[in-house]
C-alpha atoms as a printed R data frame, in Angstrom:
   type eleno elety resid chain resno       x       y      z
1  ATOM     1    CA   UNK     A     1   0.000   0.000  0.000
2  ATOM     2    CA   UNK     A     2   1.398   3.015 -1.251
3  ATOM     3    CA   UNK     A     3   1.685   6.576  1.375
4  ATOM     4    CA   UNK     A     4  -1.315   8.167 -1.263
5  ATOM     5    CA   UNK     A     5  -3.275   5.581 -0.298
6  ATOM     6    CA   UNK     A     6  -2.686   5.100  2.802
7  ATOM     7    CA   UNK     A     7  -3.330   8.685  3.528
8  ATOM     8    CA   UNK     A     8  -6.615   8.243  1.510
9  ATOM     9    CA   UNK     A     9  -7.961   5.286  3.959
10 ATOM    10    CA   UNK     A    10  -7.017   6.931  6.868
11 ATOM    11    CA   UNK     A    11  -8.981   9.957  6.087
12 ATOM    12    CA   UNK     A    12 -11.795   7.741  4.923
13 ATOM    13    CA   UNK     A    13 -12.003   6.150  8.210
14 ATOM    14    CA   UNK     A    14 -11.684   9.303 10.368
15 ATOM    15    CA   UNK     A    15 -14.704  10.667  8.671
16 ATOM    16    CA   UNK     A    16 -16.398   7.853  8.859
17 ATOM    17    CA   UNK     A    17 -15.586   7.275 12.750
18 ATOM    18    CA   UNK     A    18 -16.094  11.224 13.140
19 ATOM    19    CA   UNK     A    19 -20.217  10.607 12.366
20 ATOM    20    CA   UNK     A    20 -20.189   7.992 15.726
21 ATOM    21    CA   UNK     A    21 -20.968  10.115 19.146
22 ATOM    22    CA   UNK     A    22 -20.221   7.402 21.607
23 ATOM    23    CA   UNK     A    23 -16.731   6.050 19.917
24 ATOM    24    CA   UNK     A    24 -13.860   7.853 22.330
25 ATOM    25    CA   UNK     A    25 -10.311   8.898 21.136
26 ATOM    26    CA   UNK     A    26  -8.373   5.584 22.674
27 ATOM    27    CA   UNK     A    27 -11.253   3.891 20.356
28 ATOM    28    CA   UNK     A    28 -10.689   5.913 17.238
29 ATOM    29    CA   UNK     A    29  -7.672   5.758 17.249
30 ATOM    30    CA   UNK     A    30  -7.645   1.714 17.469
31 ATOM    31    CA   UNK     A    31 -10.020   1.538 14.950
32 ATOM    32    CA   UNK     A    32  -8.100   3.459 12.270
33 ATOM    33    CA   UNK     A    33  -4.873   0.830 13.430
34 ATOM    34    CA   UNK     A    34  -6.972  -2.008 12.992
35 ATOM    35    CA   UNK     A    35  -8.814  -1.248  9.539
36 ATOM    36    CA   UNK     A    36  -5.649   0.012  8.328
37 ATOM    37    CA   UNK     A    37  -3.846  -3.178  9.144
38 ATOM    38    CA   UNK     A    38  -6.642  -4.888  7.696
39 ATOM    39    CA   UNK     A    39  -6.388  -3.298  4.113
40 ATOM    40    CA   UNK     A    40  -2.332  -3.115  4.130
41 ATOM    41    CA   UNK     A    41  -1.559  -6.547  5.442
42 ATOM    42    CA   UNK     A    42  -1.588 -10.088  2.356
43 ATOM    43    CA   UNK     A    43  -2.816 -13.157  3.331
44 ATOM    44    CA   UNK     A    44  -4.777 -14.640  6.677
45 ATOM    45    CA   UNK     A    45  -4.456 -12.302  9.162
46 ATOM    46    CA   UNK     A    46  -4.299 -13.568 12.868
47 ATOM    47    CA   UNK     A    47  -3.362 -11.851 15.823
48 ATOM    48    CA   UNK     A    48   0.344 -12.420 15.441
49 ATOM    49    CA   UNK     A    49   0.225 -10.634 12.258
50 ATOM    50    CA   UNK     A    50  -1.386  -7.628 14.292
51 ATOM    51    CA   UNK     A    51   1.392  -7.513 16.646
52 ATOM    52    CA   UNK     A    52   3.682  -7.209 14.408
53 ATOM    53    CA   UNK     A    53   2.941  -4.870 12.139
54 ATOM    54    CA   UNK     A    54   0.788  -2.527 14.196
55 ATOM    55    CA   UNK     A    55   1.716  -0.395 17.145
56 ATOM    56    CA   UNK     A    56  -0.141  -2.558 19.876
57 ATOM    57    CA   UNK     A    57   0.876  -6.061 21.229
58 ATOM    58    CA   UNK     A    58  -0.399  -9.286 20.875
């Protein structure tokens, strides 16, 4: 996944998260980690994959 896009999804999901009252900032800000793992990683994605290519731990 290139920066361009990566910039692009992150935006997306900010907006998208911005529209939800009750999500808090610890939340958002997961969320936007997770998704954007999701759309950057190949392959099965498990928990180990998580941990090592995002900021949080197993």
């Amino acid at each position: 996944m290139n920066v361009k896009s990566q910039l692009n999804s992150k935006y997306l999901i900010k907006s998208t998260l911005s529209k939800m009252v009750e999500v808090n900032k610890w939340q958002n800000d997961f969320m936007i980690e997770i998704i954007g793992l999701f759309l950057s990683i190949k392959g099965k994605i498990n928990f180990l994959q998580l941990g090592r290519y995002g900021d949080h731990q197993e």
